[in-house]
N, C-alpha and C positions, 0 to 999 in steps of 0.2 A: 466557440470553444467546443473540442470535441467532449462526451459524454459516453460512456459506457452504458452498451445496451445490455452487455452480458457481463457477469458476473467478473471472468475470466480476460473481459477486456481491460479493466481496471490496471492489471502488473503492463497491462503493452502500454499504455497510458504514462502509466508510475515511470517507465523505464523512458519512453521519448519527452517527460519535463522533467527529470532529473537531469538527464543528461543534458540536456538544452539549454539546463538554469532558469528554468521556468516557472520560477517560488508560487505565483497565484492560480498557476493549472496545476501546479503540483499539490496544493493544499485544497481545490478543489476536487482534491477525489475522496476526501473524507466529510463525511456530517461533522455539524460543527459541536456535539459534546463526542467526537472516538477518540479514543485512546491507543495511542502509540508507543512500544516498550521500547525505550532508547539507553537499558542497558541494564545491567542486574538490581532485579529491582525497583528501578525507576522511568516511571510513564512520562509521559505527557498528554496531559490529559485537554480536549477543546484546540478549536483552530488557532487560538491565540497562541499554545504553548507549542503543538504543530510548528506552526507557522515558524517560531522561533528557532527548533530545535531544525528545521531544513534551512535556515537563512544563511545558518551558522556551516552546516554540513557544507551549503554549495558555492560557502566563499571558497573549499578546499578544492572544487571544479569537481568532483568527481564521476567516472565514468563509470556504469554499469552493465553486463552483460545479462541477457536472457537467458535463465535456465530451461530447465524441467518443468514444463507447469504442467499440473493435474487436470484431471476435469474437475468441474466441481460438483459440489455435494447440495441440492439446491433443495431447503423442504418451504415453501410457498415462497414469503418475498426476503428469507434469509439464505443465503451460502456459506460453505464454506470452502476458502483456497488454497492452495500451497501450491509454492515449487522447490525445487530443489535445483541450485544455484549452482554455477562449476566450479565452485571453492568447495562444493559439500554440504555447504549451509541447508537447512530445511525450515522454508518459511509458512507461513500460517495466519491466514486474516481471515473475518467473517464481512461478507458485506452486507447492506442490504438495499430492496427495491425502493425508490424513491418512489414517490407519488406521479409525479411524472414520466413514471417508467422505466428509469436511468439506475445506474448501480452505484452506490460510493462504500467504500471501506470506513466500518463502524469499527472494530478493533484489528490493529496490524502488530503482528507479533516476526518480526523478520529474521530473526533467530532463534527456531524450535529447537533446533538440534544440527549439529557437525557429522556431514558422513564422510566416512573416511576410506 
């Protein structure tokens, strides 16, 4: 299984098992307590509810395109990432360094904000 060495590899990651339908590499790029905001207001919090909340999303197939991504903002083994998507969207995650060296997304906020 590939592993994120950089922070910033994480969305390339996110982007080729989404689109693939690859529910257990896809939930592999979070720790198992992050938190994911799946819509106003409400998270999912741990890979169980994770897990749940993409099973559902990748019965609809859906394809995603690569935006904008930032550098990131790295202060020792935390980041922070965003890109900006070509619908406008501006998204927002922190990750951080595993022990192992690898990066995974600790809170994914996927819709900061709509540029227009």
């Amino acid at each position: 299984m590939e592993k994120a060495l950089n922070p910033q590899d994480i969305t390339d990651l996110f982007l080729k098992y989404i689109n693939s339908g690859d529910l257990e590499k896809l939930v592999s790029l979070y720790e198992d307590g992050a938190v994911l905001a799946i819509g106003e207001n409400n998270v999912a919090q741990g890979k169980e509810a994770i897990t749940s909340f993409y099973a559902k999303l990748l019965a609809s197939n859906p394809k995603f395109e690569k935006g904008v991504q930032r550098p990131p903002l790295i202060n020792k083994d935390i980041a922070l990432t965003s890109s900006r998507l070509i619908n406008g969207t501006v998204t927002a995650e922190i990750a951080r360094k595993q022990p192992d060296g690898t990066w995974k997304w600790l809170i994914d906020q996927p819709i900061i904000a709509v540029e227009k």
